[in-house]
C-alpha positions, 0 to 999 in steps of 0.5 A: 605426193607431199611429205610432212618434214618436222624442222627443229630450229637451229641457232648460231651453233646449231643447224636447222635438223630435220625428220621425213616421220613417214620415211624411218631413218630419212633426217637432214639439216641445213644452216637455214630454214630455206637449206634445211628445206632444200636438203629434206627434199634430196634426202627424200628422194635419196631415199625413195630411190634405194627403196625403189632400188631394193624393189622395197613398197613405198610408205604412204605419209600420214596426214599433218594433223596425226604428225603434230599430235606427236610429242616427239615433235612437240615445238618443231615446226612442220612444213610439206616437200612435193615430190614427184613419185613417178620415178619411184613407182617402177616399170610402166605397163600399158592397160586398157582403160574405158572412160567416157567421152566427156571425162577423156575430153576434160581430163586431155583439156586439163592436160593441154593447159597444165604442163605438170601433166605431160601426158593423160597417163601422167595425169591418171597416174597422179590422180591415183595416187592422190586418190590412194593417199587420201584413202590410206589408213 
């Protein structure tokens, strides 16, 4: 999943500040750009693993588009952290799934050449939640 991050720009006194808008209360900095990208991404995580600890939903992000409308953030600028979310999502179940033929095939080929996707269950379960994010209200 990818989380929308608003930098403001920093100077020779000033870091680079940044906000995750979808996580309430998750902000970092760095002393440059590349850092302050960097640090996003641990607090990111940082703070999805305490929501997961606290068995507490995790949010869905809004799309770029409905961030930069917001004036709080206007002249920041906005750029994207890929986190992995499996590691947030909880326990794994095992269920029973009926696919067609052809698609099972296209989904393992898709696997075999792509090592994101460890597994098919991988893959379904990142499709899902892509799925999920492009429907999110």
């Amino acid at each position: 999943m990818h989380y929308p991050i608003a930098i403001e720009i920093g100077d020779e006194q000033h870091a680079y500040g940044v906000v995750v808008p979808d996580l309430p209360g998750c902000f970092s900095a760095g002393d440059t750009f590349d850092e302050a990208i960097a640090n996003a991404r641990e607090a990111i995580e940082g703070h999805l693993e305490v929501l997961a600890e606290h068995g507490d939903p995790i949010p869905m992000t809004k799309s770029l588009e409905q961030h930069v409308a917001n004036p709080e953030f206007a002249g920041w600028i906005w750029a994207a952290v890929e986190i992995d979310m499996a590691p947030y999502l909880g326990k794994s179940h095992k269920i029973n799934v009926t696919l067609p033929e052809l698609l099972i095939k296209r989904i393992d080929t898709t696997v075999a050449r792509n090592s994101d996707y460890k597994t098919r269950s991988g893959f379904l379960a990142e499709a899902a939640l892509h799925e999920l994010e492009r429907c999110a209200p």
